[in-house]
C-alpha positions as CSV (number, residue, x, y, z in Angstrom):
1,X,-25.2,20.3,-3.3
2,X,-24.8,23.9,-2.1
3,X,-21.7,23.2,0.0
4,X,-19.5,21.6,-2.7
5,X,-19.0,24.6,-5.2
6,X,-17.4,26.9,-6.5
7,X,-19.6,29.5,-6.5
8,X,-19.0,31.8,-3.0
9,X,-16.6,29.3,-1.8
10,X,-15.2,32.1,0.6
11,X,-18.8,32.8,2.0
12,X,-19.3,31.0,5.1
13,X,-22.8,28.8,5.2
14,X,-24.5,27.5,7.9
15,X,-22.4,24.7,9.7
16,X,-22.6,21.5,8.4
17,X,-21.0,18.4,9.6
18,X,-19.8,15.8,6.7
19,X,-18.7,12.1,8.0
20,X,-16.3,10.7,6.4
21,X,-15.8,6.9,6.5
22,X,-12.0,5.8,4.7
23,X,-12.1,1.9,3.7
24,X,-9.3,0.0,2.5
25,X,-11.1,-2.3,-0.7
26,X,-7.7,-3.6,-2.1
27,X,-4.2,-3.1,-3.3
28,X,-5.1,-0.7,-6.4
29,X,-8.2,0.3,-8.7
30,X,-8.6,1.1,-11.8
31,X,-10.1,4.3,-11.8
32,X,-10.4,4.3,-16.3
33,X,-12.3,1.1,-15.9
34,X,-14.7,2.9,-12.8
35,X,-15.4,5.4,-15.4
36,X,-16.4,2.7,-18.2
37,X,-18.3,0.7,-15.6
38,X,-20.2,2.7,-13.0
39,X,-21.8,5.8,-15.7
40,X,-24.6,5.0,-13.4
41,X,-23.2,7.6,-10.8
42,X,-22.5,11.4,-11.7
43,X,-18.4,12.1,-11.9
44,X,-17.5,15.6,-10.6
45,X,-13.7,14.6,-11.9
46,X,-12.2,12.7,-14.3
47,X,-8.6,12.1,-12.9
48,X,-6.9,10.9,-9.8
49,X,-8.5,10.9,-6.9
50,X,-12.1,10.1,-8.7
51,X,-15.1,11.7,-7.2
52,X,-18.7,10.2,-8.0
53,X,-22.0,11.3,-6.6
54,X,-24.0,8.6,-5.7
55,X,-27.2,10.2,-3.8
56,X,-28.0,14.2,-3.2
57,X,-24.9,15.2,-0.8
58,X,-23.6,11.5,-0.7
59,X,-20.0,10.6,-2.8
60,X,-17.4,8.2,-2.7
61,X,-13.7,9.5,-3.8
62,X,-11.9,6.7,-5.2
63,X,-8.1,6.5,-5.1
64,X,-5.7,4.8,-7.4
65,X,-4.1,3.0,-4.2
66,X,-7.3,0.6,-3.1
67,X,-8.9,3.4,-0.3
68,X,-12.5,4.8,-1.0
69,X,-13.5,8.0,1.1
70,X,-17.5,7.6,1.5
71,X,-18.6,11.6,2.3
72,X,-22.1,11.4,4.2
73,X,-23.1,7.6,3.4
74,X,-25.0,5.0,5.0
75,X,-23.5,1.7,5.6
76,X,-26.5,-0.3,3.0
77,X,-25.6,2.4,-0.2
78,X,-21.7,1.7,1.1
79,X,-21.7,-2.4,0.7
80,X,-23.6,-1.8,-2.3
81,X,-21.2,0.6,-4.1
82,X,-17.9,-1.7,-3.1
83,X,-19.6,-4.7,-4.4
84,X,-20.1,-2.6,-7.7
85,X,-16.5,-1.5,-7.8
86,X,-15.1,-5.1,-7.0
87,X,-14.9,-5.8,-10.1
88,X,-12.5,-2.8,-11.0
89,X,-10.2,-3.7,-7.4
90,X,-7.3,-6.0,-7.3
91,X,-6.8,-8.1,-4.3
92,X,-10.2,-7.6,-3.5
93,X,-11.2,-8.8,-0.2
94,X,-15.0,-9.0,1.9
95,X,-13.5,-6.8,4.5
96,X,-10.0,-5.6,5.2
97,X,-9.4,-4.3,8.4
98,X,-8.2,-1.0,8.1
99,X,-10.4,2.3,8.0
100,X,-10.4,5.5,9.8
101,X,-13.6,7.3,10.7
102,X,-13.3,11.2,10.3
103,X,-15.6,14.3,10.7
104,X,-15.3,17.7,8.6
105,X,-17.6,20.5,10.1
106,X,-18.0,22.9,7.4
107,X,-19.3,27.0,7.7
108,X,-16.3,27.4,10.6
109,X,-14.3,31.0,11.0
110,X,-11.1,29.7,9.8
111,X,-9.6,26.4,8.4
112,X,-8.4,23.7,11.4
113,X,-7.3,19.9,11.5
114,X,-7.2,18.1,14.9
115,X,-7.4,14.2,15.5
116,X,-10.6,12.9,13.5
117,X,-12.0,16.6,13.2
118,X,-11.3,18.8,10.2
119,X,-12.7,22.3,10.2
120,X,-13.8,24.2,7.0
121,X,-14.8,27.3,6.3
122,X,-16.0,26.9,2.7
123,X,-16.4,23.0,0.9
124,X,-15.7,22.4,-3.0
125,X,-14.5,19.4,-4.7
126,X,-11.3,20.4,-4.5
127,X,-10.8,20.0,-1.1
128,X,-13.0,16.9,-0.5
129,X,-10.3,15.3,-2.7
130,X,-7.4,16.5,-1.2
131,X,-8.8,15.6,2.5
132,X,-9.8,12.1,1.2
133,X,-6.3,12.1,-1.0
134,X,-4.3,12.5,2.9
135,X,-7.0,10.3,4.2
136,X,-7.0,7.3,2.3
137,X,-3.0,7.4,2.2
138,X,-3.0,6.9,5.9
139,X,-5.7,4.2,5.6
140,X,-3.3,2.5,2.7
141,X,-0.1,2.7,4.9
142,X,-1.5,1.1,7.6
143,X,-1.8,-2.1,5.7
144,X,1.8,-1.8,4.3
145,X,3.2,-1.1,7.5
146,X,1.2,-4.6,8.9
147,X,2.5,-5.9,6.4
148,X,6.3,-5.3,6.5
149,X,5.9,-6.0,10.1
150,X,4.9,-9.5,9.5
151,X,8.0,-9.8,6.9
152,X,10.1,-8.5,9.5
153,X,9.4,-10.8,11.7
154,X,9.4,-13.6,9.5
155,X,12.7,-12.7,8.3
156,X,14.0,-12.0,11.3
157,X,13.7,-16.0,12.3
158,X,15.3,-16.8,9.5
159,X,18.5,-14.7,10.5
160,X,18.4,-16.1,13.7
161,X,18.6,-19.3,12.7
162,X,21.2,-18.6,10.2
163,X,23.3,-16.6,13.3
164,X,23.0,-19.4,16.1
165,X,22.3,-22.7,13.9
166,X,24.0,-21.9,10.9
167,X,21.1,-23.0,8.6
168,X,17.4,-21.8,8.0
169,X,15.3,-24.4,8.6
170,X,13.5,-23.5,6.0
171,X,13.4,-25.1,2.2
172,X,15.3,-23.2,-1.1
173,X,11.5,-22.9,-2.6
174,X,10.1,-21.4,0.7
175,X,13.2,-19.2,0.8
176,X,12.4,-18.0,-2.3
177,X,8.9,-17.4,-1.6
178,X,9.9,-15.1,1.6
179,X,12.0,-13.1,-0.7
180,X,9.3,-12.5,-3.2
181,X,6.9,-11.2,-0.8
182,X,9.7,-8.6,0.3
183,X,10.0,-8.1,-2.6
184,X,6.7,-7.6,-3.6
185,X,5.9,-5.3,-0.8
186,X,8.6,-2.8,-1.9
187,X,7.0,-3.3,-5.9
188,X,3.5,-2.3,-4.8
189,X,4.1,0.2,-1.9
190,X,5.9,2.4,-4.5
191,X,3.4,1.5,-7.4
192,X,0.2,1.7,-6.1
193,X,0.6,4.0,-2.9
194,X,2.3,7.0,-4.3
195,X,4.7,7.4,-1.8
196,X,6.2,10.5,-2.4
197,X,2.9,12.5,-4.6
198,X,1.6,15.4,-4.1
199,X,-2.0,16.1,-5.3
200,X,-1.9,18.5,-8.1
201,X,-4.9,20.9,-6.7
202,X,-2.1,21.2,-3.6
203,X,0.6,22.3,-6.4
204,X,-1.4,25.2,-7.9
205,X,-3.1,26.4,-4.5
206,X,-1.5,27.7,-1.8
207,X,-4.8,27.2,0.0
208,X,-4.8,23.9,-1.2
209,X,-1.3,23.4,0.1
210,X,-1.8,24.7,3.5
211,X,-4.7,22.3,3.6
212,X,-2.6,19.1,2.4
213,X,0.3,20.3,4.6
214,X,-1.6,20.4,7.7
215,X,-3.3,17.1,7.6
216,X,-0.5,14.9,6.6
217,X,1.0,16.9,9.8
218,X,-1.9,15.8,11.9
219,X,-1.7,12.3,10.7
220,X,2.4,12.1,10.7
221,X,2.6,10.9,6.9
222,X,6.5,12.3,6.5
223,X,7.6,10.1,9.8
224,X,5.6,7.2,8.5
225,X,6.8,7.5,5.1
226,X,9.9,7.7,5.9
227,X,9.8,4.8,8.5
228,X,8.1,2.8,5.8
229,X,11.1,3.6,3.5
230,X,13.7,2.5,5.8
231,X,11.7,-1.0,6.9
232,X,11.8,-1.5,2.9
233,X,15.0,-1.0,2.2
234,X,16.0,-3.2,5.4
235,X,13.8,-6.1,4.3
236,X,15.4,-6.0,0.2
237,X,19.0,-5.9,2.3
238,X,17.6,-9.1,3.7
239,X,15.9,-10.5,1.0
240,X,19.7,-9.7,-1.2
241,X,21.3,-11.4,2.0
242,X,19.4,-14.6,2.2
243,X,19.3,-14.9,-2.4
244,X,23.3,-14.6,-1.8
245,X,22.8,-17.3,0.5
246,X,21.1,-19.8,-1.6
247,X,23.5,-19.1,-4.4
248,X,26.4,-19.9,-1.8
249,X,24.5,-23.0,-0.7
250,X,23.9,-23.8,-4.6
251,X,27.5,-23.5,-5.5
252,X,28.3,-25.6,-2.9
253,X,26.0,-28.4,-3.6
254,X,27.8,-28.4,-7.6
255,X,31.2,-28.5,-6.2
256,X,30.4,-31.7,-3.9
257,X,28.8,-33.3,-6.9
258,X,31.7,-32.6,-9.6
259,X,34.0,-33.5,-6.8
260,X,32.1,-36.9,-6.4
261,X,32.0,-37.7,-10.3
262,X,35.6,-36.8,-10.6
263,X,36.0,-39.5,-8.0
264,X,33.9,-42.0,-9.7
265,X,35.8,-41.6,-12.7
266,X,39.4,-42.5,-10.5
267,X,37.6,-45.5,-8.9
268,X,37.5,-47.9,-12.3
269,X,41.3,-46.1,-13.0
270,X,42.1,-47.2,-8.8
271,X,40.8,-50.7,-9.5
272,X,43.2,-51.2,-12.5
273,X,46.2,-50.0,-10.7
274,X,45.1,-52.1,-7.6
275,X,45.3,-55.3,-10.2
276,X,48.2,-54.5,-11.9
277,X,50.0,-54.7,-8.4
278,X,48.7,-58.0,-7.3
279,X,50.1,-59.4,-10.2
C-alpha cells in the first residue's frame, strides 16, 4: 500500500490511476456499530469518514450520511461489502439511484480537480477521506435535492388548489402526512448530511484545505447547499401555511357544531313558547 502513506508523501511515485465508485446505501450509518461488526476488514481510522481495507490497495470510506466511496474495487467484493454493512444502514434500499464515478491519477507534478478527474501528486489517507468526504456529499445531495423536488411539487398542487378552488382536495390525515415528509426532509438533511461541516484534516492543513476547497468548487457544493437551504426553508413556510390551515378549518368545524347544539337546546325552549301561544 505504497501510495497511501505517510512516509515520502511529497515524493512523487510512478502514476497510478485509483477509481473511485460513490454509492448512495441509505439515509445514515452507523459507523460505531461498522467498527463492532465488520473487525473482519483492517480500519486505517477510527472516526468520521471511516476508512477500511478490504483487499491489498482496495477500501471502502464510509460516511456518517448513507455514501460509501469504493477506492479500486470490483463490482462482486462491492455487493458483498454493502450487503455486510446493511445491517448498520437505515433506510436501506437494493439499489438507490444515485452515484458518481470518479478517477484520481496519482504521481502528477502538481495537485488538479476537473470534472470526474482529480490529480495527485502524493496519496495518504488523509486525502482519500477528504476527496471521498466532498464526494459522497455530492452523491447524498442529489437524493435530497430529488427529493425536495417531489415535495415541491406535491405541495405546490395543494396551493393551487387552495388559490383557484379554495380547498385541497386532499384529506386532514393526508395533509398531515405531506407536512411530515417536509418536515422530515429538513430533520434529516441537517442531521445526517452535515450541511455546513468541514472535515477536520481540511481545518489543520492548509494542503488539506486547498484540496477540500477545490473540489467542492468543481462540484458547486456552496450553490447547491445554499439552493438546498432555501427549497427547505420554502417547503417548512408551506408546510406552517397548510398546519395553519387545518387549524382554521378545525376551528371552524367546532364553531358550526357549538352553534348547532346551542340551537338544539332553543328548539325544546321554541316548542314551549310555540304552545303557550296557541293557547
Amino acid at each position: 500500500m505504497a501510495t497511501v502513506s505517510k512516509r515520502n508523501k511529497k515524493k512523487p511515485l510512478g502514476k497510478q490511476v485509483f477509481g473511485v465508485d460513490v454509492i448512495y446505501a441509505g439515509e445514515s450509518i452507523d459507523l460505531k456499530k461498522v467498527q463492532e461488526n465488520l473487525k473482519q476488514y483492517a480500519f486505517l481510522n477510527r472516526e468520521h469518514p471511516l476508512v477500511l481495507r478490504l483487499l491489498d490497495n482496495q477500501y471502502a470510506v464510509l460516511t456518517k450520511f448513507g455514501a460509501v466511496a469504493f477506492w479500486n474495487v470490483g463490482e462482486k467484493l462491492k455487493k458483498q461489502f454493502l450487503a455486510e454493512l446493511a445491517p448498520q444502514v437505515k433506510n436501506i434500499r437494493e439499489s438507490y439511484p444515485y452515484r458518481d464515478k470518479t478517477r484520481v491519477v496519482i504521481g502528477t507534478e502538481t495537485d488538479r480537480v476537473v470534472f470526474n478527474k482529480i490529480f495527485l501528486a502524493h496519496l495518504e489517507p488523509e486525502r482519500m477521506r477528504i476527496i471521498s468526504y466532498v464526494l459522497s456529499q455530492s452523491v447524498a445531495l442529489e437524493r435530497y435535492e430529488d427529493e425536495i423536488e417531489k415535495n415541491l411539487s406535491e405541495v405546490g398542487i395543494i396551493i393551487e388548489n387552495l388559490r383557484t378552488r379554495g380547498r385541497p382536495f386532499l384529506r386532514e390525515r393526508a395533509l398531515l402526512k405531506q407536512i411530515g415528509k417536509v418536515l422530515s426532509i429538513k430533520q434529516v438533511a441537517v442531521a445526517h448530511l452535515s450541511l455546513f461541516d468541514k472535515p477536520t484534516e481540511a481545518w489543520e492543513s492548509p494542503e488539506l484545505e486547498k484540496l477540500y476547497n477545490r473540489l467542492r468548487a468543481e462540484y458547486e457544493m456552496e450553490d447547491r447547499f445554499d439552493i438546498l437551504d432555501e427549497k427547505i426553508n420554502f417547503l417548512s413556510d408551506n408546510a406552517k401555511m397548510l398546519m395553519d390551515f387545518i387549524a382554521e378549518k378545525r376551528n371552524a368545524f367546532l364553531e358550526t357544531v357549538i352553534i348547532a347544539l346551542f340551537i338544539i337546546d332553543l328548539i325544546p325552549l321554541a316548542i314551549d313558547l310555540v304552545r303557550y301561544f296557541a293557547r
